[in-house]
C-alpha positions in Angstrom: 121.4 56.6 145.2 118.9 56.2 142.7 119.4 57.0 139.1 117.4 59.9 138.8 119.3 61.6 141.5 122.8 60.5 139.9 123.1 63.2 137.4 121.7 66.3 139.5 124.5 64.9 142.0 127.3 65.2 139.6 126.4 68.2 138.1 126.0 70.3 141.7 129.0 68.5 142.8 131.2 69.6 139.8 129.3 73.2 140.1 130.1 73.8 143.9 133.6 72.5 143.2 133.9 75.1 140.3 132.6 78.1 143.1 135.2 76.9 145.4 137.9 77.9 143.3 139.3 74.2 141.9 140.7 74.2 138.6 138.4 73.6 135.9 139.7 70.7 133.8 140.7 69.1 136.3 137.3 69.3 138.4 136.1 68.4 135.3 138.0 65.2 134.7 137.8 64.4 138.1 134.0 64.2 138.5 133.9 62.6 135.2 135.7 59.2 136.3 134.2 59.5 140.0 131.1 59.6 138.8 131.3 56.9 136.1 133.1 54.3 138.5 130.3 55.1 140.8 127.5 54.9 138.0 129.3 51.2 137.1 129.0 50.3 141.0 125.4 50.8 140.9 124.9 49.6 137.4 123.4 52.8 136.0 126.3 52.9 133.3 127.3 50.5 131.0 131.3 50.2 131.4 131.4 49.4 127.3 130.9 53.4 127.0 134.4 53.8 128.6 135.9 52.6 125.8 134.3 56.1 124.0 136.3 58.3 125.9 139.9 57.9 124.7 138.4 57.7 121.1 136.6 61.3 121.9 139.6 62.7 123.3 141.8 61.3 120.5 139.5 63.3 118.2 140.1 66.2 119.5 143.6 66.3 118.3 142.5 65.4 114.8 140.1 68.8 114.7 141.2 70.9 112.2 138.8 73.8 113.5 140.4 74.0 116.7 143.5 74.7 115.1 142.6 78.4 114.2 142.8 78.9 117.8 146.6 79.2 118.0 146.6 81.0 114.9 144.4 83.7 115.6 145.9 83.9 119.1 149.7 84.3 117.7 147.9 86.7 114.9 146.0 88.8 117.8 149.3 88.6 119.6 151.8 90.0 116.8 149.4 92.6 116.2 149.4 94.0 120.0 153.2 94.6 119.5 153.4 96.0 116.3 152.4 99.5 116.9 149.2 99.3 114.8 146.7 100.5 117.1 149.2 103.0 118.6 149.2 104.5 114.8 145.6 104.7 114.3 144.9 106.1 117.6 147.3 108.8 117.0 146.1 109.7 113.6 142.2 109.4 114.3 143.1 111.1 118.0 144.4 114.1 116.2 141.3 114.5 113.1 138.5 113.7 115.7 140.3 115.2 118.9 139.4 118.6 119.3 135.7 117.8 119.6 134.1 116.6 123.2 134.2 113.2 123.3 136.4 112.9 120.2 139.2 111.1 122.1 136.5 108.4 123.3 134.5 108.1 119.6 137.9 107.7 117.9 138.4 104.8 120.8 135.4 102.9 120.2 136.2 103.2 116.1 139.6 101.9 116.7 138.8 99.1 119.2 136.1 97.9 116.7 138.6 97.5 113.8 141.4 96.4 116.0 139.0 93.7 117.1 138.2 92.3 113.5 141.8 92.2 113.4 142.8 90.4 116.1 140.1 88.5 117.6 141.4 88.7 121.4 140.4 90.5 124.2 143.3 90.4 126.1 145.3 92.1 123.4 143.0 94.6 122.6 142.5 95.8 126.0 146.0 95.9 126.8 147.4 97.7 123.7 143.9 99.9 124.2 144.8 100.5 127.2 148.7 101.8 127.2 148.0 103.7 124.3 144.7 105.9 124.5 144.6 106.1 128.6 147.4 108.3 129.7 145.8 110.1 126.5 142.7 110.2 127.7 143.4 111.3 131.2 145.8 113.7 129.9 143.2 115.6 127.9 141.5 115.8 131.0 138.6 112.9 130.8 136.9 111.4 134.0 138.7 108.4 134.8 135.3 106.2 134.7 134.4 106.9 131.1 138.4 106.6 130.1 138.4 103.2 131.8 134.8 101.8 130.3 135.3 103.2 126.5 138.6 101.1 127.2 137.4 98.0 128.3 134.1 98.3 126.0 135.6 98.7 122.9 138.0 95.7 123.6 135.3 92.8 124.3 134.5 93.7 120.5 136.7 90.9 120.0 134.6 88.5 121.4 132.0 89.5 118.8 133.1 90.7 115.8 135.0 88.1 114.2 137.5 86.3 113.9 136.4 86.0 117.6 137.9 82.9 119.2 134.5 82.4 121.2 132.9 81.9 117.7 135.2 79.3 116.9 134.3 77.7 119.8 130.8 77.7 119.6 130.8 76.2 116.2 132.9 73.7 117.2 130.6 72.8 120.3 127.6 73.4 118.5 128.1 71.8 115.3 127.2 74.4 113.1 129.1 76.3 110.4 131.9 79.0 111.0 130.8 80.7 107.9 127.2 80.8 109.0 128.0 82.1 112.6 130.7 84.5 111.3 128.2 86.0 108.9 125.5 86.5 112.0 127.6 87.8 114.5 129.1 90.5 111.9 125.8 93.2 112.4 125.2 92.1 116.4 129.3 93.3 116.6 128.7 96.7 114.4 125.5 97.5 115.9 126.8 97.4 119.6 130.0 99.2 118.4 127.4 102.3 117.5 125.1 101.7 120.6 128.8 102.5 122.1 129.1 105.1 119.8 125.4 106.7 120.6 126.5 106.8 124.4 129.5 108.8 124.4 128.1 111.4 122.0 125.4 112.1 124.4 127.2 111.7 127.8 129.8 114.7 125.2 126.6 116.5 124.6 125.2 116.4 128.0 128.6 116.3 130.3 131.4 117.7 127.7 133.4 118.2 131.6 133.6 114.1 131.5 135.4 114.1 127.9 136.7 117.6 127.3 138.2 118.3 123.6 141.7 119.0 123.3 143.1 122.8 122.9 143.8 123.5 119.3 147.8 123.7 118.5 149.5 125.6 115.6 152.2 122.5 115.6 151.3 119.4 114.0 150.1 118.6 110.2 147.1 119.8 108.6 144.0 118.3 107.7 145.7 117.0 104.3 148.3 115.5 106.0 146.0 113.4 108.8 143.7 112.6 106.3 146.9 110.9 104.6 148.2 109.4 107.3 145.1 107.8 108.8 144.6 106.0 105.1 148.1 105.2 105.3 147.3 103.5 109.1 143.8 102.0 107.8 146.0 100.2 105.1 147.3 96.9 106.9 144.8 96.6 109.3 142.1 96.2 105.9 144.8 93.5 104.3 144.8 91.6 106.8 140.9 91.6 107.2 141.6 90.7 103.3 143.9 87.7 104.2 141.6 86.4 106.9 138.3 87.0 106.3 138.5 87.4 103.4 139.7 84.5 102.5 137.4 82.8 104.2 134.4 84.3 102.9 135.5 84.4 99.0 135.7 80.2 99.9 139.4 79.8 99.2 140.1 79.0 102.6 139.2 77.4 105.4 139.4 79.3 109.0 142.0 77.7 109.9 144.2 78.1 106.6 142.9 81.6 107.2 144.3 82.0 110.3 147.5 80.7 109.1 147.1 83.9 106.2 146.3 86.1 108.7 149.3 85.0 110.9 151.6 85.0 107.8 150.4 88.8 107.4 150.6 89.9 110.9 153.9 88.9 110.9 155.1 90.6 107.9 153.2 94.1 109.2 155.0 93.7 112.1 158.8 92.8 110.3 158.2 96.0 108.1 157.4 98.2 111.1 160.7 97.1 112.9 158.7 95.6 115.7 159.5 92.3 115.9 162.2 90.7 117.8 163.1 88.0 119.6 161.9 88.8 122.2 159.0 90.1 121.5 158.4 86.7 119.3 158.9 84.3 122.0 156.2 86.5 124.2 153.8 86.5 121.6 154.8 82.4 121.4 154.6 81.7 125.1 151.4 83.3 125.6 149.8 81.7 122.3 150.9 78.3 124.1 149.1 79.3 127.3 146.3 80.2 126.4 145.8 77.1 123.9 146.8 74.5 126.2 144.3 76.2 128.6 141.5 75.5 125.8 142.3 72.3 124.8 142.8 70.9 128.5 139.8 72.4 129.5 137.7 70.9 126.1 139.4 67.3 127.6 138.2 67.4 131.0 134.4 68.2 129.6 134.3 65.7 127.2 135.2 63.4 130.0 132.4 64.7 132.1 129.7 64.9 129.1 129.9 61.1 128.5 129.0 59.6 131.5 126.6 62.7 132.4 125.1 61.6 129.4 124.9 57.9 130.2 123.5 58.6 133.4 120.4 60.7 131.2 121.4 64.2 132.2 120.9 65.4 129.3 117.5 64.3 129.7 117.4 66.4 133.3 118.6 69.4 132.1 115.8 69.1 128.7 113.4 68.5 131.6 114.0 71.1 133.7 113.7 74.0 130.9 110.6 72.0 129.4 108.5 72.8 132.8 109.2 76.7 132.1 106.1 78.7 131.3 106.6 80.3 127.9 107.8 77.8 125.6 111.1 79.0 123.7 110.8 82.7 125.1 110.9 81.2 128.5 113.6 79.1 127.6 115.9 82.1 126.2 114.8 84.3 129.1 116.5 81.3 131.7 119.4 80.2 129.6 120.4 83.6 129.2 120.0 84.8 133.0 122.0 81.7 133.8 124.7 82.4 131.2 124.8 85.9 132.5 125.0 84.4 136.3 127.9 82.5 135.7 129.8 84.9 133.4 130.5 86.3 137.5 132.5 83.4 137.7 133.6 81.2 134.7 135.9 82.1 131.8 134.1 82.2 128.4 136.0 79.1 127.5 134.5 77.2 130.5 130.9 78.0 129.8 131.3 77.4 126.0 132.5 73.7 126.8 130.5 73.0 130.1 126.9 75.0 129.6 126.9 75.4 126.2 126.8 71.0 125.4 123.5 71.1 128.3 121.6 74.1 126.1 122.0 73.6 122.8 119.9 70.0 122.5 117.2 71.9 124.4 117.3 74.6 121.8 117.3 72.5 118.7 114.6 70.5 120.1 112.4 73.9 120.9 113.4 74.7 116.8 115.4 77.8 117.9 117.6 78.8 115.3 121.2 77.9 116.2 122.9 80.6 114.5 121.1 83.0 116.2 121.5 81.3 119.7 125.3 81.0 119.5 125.5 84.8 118.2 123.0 85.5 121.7 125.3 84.1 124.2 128.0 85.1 122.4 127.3 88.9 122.9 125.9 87.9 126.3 128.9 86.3 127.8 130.7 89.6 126.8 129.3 90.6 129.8 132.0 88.1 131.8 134.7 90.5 130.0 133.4 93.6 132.4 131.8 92.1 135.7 133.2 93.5 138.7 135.0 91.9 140.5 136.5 89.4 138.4 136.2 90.6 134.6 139.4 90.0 132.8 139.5 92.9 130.9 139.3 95.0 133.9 141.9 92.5 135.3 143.5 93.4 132.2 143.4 97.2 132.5 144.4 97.9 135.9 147.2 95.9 134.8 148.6 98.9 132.8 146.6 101.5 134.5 148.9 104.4 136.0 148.2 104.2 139.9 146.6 107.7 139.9 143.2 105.5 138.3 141.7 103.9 141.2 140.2 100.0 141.3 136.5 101.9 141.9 136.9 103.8 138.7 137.7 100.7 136.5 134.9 99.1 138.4 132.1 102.3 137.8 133.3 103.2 134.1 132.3 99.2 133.3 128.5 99.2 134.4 127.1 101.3 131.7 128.7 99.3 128.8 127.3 96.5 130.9 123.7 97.7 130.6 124.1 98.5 126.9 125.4 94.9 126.4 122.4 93.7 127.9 120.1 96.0 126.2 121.7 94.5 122.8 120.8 90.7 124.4 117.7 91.9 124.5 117.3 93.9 121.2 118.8 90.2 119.4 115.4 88.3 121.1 113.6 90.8 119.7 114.8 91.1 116.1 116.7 87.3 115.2 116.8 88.8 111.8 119.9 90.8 112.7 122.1 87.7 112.7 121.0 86.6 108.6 121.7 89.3 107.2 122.6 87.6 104.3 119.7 85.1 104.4 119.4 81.8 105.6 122.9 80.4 104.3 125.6 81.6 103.4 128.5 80.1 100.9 130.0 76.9 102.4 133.7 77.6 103.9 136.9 76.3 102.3 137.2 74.6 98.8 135.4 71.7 98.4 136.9 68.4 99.5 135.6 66.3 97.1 134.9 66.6 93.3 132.0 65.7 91.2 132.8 64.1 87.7 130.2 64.7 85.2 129.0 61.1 83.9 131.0 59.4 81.2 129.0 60.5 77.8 128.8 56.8 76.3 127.8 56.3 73.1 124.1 55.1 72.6 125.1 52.4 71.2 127.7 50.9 72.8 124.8 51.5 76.0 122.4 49.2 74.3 124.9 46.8 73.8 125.9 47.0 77.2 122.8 46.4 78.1 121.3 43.9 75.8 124.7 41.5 75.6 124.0 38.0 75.9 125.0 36.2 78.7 127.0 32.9 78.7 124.8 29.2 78.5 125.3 28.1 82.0 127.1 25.0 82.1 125.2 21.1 81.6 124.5 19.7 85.2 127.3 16.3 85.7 
């Protein structure tokens, strides 16, 4: 095997692997060290590099970035069982109820700030989903648009931050958390209303699909609701303080943000009498799951980048998208397609760590502005949230669906979001502006590690001195 065939080889191999249905860090790992031993055989790899990988894995466990992950997770997880979403569901349900469509606006406002809260998918959709559904159907809206404002308004967690993807990404990339939290803040609002924009006109145009609910004589006023929904805005808006906050004002890092947030979840959740044991060691065990998942799975590709990259694959793949027609529009048109392919089949985690490492050098190279990229396939691998067949928030939905909502429904109520969240990859090509709002920088994260002492203010004199002293007669040669 020649060495320009070595690296197409283990990338197909590890991609067919992958299709077949092996796990991913270890398919990962696997084809690292075949493919290196087989690279040393033929001598198209040094076997000096080997002594990188151990080093590269032992740094992941010194990132203190990748520690937000758990953080944010336990946060996201706290927050699904304290009763916070079920509260500002019922509250918004009953102001905005009574108008069509009201049920499925209020959903869409709630998932968006639940999502800036939590930063998980998984929880959203689930506490979304036992709360507002048997609402929803019970008010007497089609089962498809109940199911898609559902799972919709859930992946806003993969946008709006603190989204765990985004953490990723800057991690991958090498870019700035702040920066990339700052872009991805309009991209998240403006697809919330784009959301918004197509359940007020399917209401205006269908009101059978999202009927309003009969007015009652029971039940507070419009004082009272008004009250309660400030009251229910009140620790969702803290903890946004806590964490973002934080983060933004630069006293904190995101990971000592996440340890605020966590810190505050908690206490919400203490206060509201919905914390136990048990529900603590859920919230634990799945926080452990689901990191382990990521850091096993950042392992195995760092095991597989290095010798790909000895074996110049990063110079195939820069190859390949440097013979498409176009330039960098070319190139965003393919990456994104192939991003949006895969999203069929690969977690969000997988193509961060495996696809992400092949595209970015391509992109700097092509002077695309990283911020913006990241923030691109962010909101386009929200799309691998709501593919049929295998999108985990539908996974996630029919989980807690009652049986009465069929697989199809889940299925069919998904593919309009999906078009809208490929209409918003498309309206981010053609306005990058949306991701700096706040200009090209933003304030660097966290206080600063190091600091700057003015010079010492010595005396003019003294300087001359110091500077014309007389030095010492050297000594007589013997």
């Amino acid at each position: 095997m020649s060495s320009a065939l070595l690296a197409p080889a283990m990338f197909l191999s590890m991609a067919t692997a992958l299709l077949l249905g092996f796990p991913v860090a270890l398919t990962l790992m696997a084809h690292g060290f075949i493919f290196l031993g087989i690279g040393i055989l033929t001598g198209f790899f040094d076997p000096v590099f080997t002594g990188a990988i151990p080093l590269r894995i032992y740094a992941i466990t010194f990132n203190e970035l990748l520690l937000a992950i758990p953080l944010f997770t336990f946060m996201g997880m706290v927050l699904e069982r304290s009763g916070l979403a079920e509260d500002l569901l019922e509250t918004t349900g009953r102001l905005f109820g009574r108008i069509s469509g009201g049920l499925g606006l209020t959903v869409i406002v709630v998932g968006a700030l639940f999502a800036a809260t939590t930063g998980l998918v998984q929880a959203s959709v689930i506490a979304m989903g036992l709360i507002s559904l048997p609402a929803m159907l019970k008010a007497g809206y089609d089962p498809r648009i109940s199911t898609g404002v559902i799972a919709a308004s859930a992946t806003l967690a993969q946008v709006i931050p603190p989204s765990l993807v985004l953490i990723v990404f800057a991690d991958v990339m090498g870019i700035s958390i702040g920066e990339l939290y700052a872009g991805a803040w309009l991209p998240g609002l403006v697809l919330a209303g784009l959301y918004l924009v197509m359940i007020g006109t399917t209401a205006l145009f269908r009101p059978a699909m999202m009927p309003p609910i009969p007015p009652t004589t029971e039940g507070p006023g419009l004082g009272k609701t008004l009250a309660a929904i400030l009251r229910s805005l009140l620790p969702p808006l803290v903890l946004l303080g806590l964490s973002l906050g934080s983060m933004f004002a630069g006293f904190a890092t995101p990971t000592e943000a996440g340890a605020y947030g966590t810190l505050g979840a908690v206490a919400i959740a203490t206060m509201r009498g919905r914390l136990n044991r048990t529900r603590l060691r859920q919230a634990v065990d799945s926080t452990l799951l689901l990191s382990c998942c990521a850091v096993f799975i950042l392992v195995g590709a760092t095991c597989f980048t290095l010798p790909f990259r000895g074996m110049d694959g990063h110079l195939w793949v820069e190859g390949l998208f440097s013979a498409l027609p176009g330039g960098a529009t070319g190139f965003l048109a393919v990456s994104n397609l192939i991003v949006f392919l895969l999203a069929f089949f690969l977690d969000f985690f997988e193509i961060a760590f495996i696809v992400l490492p092949l595209l970015v050098p391509v992109a700097q190279g092509l002077g695309i502005d990283l911020v913006w990229f990241a923030v691109l396939l962010c909101v386009n691998m929200q799309t691998s949230f709501m593919h049929p067949p295998f999108g985990m928030a539908l996974f996630s939905l029919r989980s807690v669906a009652p049986p009465e909502v069929r697989s199809s429904d889940i299925y069919r109520g998904a593919l309009p979001f999906i078009l809208i969240q490929i209409a918003m990859v498309i309206l981010l090509i053609a306005w990058p502006a949306m991701t700096r709002p706040f200009g090209e920088r933003v304030r660097p994260i966290g206080p600063p590690r190091s600091i700057d002492l003015p010079p010492p203010d010595i005396p003019e004199p003294a300087r001359i001195a110091t500077r014309t002293r007389v030095l010492p007669a050297p000594l007589p040669a013997a």
